[in-house]
DRENKENU-586509 format. One record per atom (N, C-alpha, C, O): y, x negated, z; residue in three letters; residue number from 1; atom name. Coordinates in steps of 0.2 Angstrom, whole numbers, m for minus. Atoms other than C-alpha are relative to their C-alpha. Example, Ala and Ser with C-alpha at 12.3 -4.5 7.8 and 13.67 -1.06 7.14 Angstrom:
BEGIN
north:east:up:r:k:a
m6:m4:0:ALA:1:N $
m22:m62:39:ALA:1:CA $
6:m4:0:ALA:1:C $
5:m9:3:ALA:1:O $
m6:4:m1:SER:2:N $
m5:m68:36:SER:2:CA $
5:4:3:SER:2:C $
11:1:4:SER:2:O $
//
This chain:
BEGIN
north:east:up:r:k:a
m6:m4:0:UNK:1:N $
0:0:0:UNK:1:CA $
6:m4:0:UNK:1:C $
6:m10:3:UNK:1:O $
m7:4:m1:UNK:2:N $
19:m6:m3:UNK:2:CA $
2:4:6:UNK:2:C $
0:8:9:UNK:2:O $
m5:0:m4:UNK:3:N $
32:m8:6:UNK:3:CA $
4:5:m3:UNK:3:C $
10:3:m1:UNK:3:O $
m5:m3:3:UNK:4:N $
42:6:m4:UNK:4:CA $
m4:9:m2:UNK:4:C $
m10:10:m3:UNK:4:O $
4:m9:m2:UNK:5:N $
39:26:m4:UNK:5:CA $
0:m1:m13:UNK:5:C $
5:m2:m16:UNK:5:O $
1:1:7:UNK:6:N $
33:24:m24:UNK:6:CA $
0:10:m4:UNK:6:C $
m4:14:m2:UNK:6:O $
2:m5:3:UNK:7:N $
36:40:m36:UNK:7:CA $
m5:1:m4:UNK:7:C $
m8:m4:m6:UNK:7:O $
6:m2:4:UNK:8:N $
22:49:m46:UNK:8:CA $
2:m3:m7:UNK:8:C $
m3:m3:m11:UNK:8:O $
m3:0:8:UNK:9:N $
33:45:m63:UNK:9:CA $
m2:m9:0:UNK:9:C $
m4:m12:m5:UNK:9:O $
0:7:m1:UNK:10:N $
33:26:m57:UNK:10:CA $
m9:m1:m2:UNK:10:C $
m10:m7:0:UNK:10:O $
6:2:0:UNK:11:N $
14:25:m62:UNK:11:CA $
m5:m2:4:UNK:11:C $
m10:m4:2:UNK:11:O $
5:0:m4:UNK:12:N $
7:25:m45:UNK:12:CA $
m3:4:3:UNK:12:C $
m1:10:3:UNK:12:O $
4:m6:m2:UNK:13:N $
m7:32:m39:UNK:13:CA $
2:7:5:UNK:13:C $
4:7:10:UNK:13:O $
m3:m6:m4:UNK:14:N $
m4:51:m34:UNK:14:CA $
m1:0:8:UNK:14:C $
3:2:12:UNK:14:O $
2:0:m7:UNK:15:N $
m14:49:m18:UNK:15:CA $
5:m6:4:UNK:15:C $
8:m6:9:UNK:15:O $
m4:4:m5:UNK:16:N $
m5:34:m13:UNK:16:CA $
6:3:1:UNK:16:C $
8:2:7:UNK:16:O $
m7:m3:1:UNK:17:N $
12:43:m16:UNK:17:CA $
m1:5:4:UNK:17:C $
4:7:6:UNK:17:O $
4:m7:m5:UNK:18:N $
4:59:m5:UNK:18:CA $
0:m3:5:UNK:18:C $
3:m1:9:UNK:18:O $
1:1:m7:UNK:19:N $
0:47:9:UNK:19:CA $
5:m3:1:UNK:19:C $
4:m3:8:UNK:19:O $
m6:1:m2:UNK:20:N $
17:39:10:UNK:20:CA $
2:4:1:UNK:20:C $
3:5:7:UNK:20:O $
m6:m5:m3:UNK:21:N $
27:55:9:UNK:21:CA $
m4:1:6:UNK:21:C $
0:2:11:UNK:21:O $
3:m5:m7:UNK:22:N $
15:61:23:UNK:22:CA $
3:m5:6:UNK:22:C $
6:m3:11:UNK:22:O $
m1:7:m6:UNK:23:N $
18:42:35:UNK:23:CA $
7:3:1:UNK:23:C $
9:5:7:UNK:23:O $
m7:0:m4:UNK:24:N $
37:45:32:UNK:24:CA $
1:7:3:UNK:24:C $
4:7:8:UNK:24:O $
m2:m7:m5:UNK:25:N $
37:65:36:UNK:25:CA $
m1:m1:7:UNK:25:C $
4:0:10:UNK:25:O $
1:5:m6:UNK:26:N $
30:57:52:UNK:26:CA $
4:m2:2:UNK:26:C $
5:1:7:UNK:26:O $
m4:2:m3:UNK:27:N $
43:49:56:UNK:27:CA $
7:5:1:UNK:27:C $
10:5:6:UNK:27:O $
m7:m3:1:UNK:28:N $
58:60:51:UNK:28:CA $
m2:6:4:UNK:28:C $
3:9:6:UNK:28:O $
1:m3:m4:UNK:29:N $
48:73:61:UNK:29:CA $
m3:m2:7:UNK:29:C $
m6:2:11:UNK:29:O $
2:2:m6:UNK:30:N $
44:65:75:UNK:30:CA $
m6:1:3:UNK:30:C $
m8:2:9:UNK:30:O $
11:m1:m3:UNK:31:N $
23:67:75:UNK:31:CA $
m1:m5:2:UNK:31:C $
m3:m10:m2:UNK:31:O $
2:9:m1:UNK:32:N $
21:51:85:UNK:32:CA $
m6:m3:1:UNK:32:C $
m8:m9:0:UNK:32:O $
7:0:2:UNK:33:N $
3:54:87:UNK:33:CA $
m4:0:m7:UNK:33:C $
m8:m5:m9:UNK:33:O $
2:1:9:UNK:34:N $
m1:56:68:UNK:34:CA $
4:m6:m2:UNK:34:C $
0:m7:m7:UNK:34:O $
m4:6:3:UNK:35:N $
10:41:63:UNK:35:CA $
m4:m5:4:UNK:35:C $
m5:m10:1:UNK:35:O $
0:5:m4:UNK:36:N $
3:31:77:UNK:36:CA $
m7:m1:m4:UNK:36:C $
m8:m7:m7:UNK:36:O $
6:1:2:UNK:37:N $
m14:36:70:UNK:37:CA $
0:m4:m6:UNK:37:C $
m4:m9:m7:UNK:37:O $
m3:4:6:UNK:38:N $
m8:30:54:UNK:38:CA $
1:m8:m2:UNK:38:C $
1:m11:m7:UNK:38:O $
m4:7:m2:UNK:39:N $
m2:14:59:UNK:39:CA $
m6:m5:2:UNK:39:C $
m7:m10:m1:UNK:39:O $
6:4:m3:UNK:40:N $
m17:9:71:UNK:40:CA $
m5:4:m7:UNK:40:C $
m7:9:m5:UNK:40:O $
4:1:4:UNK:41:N $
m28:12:55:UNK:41:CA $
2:m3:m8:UNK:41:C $
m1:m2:m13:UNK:41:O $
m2:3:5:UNK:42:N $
m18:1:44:UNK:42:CA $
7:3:m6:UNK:42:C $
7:2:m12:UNK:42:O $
m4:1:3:UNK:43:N $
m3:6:38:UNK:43:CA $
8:m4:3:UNK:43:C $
9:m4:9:UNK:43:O $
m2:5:m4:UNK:44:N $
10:m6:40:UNK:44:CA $
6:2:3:UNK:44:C $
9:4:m2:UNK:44:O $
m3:m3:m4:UNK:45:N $
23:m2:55:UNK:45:CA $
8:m1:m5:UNK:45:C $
12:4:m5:UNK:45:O $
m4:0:2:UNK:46:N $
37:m10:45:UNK:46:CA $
1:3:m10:UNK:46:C $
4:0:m15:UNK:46:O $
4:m4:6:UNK:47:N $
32:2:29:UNK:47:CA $
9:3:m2:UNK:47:C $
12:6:2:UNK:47:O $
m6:m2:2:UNK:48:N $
50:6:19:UNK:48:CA $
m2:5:m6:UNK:48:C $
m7:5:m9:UNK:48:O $
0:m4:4:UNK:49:N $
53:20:7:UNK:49:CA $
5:m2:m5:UNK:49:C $
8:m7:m3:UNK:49:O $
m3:4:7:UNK:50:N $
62:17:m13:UNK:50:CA $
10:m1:5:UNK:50:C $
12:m6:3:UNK:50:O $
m4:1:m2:UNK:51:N $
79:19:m1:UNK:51:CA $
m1:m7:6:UNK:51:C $
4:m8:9:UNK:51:O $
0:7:m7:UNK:52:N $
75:2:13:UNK:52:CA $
m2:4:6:UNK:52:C $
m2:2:12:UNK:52:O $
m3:0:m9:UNK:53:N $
74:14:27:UNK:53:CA $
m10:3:4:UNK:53:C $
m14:7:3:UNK:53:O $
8:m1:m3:UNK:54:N $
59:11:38:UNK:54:CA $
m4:4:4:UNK:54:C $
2:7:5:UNK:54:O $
2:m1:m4:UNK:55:N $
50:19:48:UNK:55:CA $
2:4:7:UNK:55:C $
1:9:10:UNK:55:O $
m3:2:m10:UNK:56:N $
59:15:66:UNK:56:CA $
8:4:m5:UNK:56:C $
10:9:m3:UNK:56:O $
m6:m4:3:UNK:57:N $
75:20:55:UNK:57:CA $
0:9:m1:UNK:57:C $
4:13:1:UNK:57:O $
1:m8:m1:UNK:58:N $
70:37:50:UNK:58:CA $
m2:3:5:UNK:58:C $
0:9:5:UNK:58:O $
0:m5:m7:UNK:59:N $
65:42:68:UNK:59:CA $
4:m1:4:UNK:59:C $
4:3:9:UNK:59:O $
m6:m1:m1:UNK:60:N $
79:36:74:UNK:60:CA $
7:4:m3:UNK:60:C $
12:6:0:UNK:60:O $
m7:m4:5:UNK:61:N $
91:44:62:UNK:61:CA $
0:8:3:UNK:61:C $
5:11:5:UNK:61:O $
3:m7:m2:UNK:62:N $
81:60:68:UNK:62:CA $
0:0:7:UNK:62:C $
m4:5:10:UNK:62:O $
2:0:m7:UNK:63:N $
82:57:86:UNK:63:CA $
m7:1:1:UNK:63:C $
m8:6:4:UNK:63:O $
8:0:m1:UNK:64:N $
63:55:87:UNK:64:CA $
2:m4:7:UNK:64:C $
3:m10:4:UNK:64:O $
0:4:m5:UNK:65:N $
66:45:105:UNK:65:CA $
m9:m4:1:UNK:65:C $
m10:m10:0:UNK:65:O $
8:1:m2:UNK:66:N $
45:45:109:UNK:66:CA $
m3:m4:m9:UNK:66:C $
m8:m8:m9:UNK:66:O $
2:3:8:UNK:67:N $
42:40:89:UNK:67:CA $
3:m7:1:UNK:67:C $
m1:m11:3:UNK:67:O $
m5:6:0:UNK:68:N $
56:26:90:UNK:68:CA $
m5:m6:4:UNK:68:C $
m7:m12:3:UNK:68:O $
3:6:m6:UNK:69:N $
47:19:106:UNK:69:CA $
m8:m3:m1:UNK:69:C $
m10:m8:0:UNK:69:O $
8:3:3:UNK:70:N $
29:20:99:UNK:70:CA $
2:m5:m4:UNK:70:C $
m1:m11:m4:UNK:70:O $
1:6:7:UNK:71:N $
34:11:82:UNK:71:CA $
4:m8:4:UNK:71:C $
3:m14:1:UNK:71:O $
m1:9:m3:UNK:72:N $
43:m4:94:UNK:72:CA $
m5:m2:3:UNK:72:C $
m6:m8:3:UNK:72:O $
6:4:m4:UNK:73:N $
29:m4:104:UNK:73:CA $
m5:m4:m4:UNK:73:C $
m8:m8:m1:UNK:73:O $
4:4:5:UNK:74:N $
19:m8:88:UNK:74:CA $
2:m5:m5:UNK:74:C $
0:m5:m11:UNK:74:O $
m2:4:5:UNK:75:N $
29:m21:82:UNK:75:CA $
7:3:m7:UNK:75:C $
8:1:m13:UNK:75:O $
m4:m3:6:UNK:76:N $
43:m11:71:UNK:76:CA $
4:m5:1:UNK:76:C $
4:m8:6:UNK:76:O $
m7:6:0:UNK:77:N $
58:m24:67:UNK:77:CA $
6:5:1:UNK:77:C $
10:5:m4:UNK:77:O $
m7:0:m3:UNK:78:N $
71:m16:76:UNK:78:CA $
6:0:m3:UNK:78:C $
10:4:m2:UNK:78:O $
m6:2:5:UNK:79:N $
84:m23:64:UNK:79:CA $
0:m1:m5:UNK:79:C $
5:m5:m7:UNK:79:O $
1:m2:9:UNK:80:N $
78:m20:47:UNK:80:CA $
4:4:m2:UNK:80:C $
4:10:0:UNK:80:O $
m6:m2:4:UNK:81:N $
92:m15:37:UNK:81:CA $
m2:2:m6:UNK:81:C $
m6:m2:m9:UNK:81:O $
0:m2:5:UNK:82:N $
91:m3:23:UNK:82:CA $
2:m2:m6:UNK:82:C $
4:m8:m6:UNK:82:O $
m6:4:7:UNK:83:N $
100:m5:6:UNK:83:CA $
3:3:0:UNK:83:C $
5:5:m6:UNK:83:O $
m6:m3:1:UNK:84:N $
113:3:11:UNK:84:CA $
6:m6:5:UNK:84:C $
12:m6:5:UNK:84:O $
m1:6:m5:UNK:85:N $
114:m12:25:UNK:85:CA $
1:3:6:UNK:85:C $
4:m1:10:UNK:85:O $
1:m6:m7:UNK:86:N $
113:2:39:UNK:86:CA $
m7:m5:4:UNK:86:C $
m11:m9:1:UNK:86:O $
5:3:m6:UNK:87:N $
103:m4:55:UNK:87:CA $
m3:6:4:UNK:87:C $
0:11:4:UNK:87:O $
0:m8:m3:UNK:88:N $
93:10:64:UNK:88:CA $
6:1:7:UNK:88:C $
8:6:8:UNK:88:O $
m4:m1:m5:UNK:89:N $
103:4:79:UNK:89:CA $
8:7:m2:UNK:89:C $
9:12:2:UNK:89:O $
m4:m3:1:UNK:90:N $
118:10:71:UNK:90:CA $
0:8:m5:UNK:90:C $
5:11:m8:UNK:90:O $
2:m9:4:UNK:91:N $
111:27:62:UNK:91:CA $
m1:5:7:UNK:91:C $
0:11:7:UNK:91:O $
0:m5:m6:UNK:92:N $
107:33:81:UNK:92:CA $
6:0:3:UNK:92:C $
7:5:7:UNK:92:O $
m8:m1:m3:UNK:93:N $
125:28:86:UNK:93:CA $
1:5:m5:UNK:93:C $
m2:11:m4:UNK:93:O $
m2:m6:3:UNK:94:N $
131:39:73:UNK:94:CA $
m2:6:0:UNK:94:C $
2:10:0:UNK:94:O $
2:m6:m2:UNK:95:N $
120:52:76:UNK:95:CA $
1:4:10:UNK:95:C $
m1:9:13:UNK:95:O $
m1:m3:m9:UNK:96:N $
125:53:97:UNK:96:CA $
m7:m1:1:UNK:96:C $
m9:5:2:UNK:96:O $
8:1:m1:UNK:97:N $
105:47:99:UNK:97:CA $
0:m4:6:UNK:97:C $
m3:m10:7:UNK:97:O $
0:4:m8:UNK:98:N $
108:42:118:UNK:98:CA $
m7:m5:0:UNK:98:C $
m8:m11:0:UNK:98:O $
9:2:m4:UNK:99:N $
89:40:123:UNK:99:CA $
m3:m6:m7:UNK:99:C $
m7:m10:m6:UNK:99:O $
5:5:5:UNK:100:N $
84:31:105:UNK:100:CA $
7:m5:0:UNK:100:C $
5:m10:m4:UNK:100:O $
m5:5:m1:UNK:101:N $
100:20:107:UNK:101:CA $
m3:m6:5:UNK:101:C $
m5:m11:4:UNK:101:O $
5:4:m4:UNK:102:N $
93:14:123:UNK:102:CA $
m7:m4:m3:UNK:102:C $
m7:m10:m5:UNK:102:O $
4:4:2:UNK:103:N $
76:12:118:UNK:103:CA $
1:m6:m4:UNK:103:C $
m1:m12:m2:UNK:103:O $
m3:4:8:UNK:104:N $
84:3:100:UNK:104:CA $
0:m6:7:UNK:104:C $
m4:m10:8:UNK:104:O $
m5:6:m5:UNK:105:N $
94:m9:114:UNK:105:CA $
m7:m5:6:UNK:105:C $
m7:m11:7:UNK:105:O $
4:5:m7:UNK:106:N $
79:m11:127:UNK:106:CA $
m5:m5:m3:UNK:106:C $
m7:m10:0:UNK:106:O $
5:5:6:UNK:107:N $
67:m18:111:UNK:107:CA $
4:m5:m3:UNK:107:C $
3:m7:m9:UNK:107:O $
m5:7:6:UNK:108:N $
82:m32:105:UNK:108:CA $
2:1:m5:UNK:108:C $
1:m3:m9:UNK:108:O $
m3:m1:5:UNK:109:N $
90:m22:92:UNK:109:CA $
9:m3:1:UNK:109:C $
11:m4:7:UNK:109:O $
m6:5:3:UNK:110:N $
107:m32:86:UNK:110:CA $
4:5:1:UNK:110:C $
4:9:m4:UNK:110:O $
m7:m4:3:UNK:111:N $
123:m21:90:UNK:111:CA $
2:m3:m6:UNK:111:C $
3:1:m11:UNK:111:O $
m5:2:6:UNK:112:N $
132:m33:77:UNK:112:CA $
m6:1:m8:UNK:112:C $
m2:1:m13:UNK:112:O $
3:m1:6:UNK:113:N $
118:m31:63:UNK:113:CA $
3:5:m6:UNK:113:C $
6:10:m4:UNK:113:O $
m1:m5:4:UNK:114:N $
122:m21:49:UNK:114:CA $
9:3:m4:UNK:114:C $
14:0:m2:UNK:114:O $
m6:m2:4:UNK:115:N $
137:m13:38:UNK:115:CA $
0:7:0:UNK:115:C $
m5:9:m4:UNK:115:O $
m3:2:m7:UNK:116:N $
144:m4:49:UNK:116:CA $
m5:m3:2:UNK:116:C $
m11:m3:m1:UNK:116:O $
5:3:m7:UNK:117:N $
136:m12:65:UNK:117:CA $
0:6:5:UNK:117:C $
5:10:5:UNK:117:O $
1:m6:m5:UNK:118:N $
131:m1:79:UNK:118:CA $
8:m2:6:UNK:118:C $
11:3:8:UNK:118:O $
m7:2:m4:UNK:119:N $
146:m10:89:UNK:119:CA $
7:5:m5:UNK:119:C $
10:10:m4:UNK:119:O $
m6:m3:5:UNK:120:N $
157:m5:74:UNK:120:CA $
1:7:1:UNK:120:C $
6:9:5:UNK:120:O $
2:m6:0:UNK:121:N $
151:13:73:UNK:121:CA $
4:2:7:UNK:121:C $
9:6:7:UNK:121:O $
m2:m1:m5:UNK:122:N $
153:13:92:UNK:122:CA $
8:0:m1:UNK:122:C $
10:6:0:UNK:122:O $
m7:2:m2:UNK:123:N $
171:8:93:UNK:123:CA $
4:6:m6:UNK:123:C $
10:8:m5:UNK:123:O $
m3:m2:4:UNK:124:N $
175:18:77:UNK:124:CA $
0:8:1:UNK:124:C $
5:11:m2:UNK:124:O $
3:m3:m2:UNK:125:N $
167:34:84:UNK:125:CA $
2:2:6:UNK:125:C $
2:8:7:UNK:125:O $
m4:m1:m6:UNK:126:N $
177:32:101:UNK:126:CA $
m7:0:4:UNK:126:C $
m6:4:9:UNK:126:O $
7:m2:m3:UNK:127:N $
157:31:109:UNK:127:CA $
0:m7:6:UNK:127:C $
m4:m12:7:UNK:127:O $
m1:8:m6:UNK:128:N $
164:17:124:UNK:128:CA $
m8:0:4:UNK:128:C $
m11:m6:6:UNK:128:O $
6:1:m6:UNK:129:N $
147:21:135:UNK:129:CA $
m5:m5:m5:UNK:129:C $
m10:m8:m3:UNK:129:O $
5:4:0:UNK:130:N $
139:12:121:UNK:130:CA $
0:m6:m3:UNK:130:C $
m5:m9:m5:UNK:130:O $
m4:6:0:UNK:131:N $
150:m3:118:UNK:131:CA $
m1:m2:6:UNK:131:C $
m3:m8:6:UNK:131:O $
1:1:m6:UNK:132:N $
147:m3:137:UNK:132:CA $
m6:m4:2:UNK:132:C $
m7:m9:5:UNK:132:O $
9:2:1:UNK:133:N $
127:m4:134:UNK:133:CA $
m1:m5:m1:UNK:133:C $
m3:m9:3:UNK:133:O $
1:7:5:UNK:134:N $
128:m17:121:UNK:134:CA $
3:m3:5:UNK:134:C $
m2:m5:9:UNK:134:O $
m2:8:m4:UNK:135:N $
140:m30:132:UNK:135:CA $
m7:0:5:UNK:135:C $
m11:m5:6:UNK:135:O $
3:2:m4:UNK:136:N $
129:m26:146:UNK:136:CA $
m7:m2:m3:UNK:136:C $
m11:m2:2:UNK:136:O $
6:2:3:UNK:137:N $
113:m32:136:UNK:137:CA $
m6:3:4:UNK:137:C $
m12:1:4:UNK:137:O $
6:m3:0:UNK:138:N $
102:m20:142:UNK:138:CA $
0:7:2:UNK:138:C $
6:9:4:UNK:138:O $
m1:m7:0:UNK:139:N $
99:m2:144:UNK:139:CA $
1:6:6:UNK:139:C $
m2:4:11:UNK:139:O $
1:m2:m9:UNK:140:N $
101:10:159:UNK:140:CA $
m5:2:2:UNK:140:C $
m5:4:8:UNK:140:O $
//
């Protein structure tokens, strides 16, 4: 399997394009047991769709808190930047995603990563409790 959510017109196999959409709905819906399942049977944690955004990105975007923490716990990269140069850190700051902010923060995700950066966001957003977090280097 790639690293990238592949279309049916792109020439790849239908089933594989079927089991991708299905990992990333996982994520954006926040089934942390069915993706975990997924995961612990080989699909890989830092798995991106045709837009960069992995995984750990879509269930934070989505406020998935309990998703976010499983996919750190299995190794997600925290600070994988999409192609748009988004950080998940800074997709839950814009979303007010208090609890997956934390987590993001408690696994070593980079306020300064990304375009915006979660600092950015933060400060541009008026969100000082998490300009607060970041300095204090770890989560409440």
């Amino acid at each position: 399997m790639s690293n990238t959510e592949p279309s049916a017109e792109s020439g790849h196999d239908p089933d594989v394009v079927a089991l991708a959409t299905k990992v990333f709905d996982f994520a954006r819906h926040g089934d942390t047991e069915s993706l975990t399942a997924y995961i612990d049977a080989g699909v890989p944690v830092n798995l991106t769709n045709d837009k960069g955004d992995s995984l750990v990105m879509l269930a934070a975007y989505h406020g998935h808190a309990g998703t976010v923490a499983r996919l750190c716990e299995r190794g997600a990269d925290v600070d994988r930047l999409n192609d748009r140069g988004q950080s998940p850190l800074a997709g839950a700051v814009f979303k007010g995603e208090d609890e997956v902010v934390r987590i993001l923060v408690d696994h070593g995700a980079d306020p300064g990563a990304g375009q915006p950066s979660a600092a950015e966001a933060a400060r541009m957003f008026a969100k000082t409790h998490y300009l607060e977090l970041f300095s204090s280097g770890e989560a409440r």
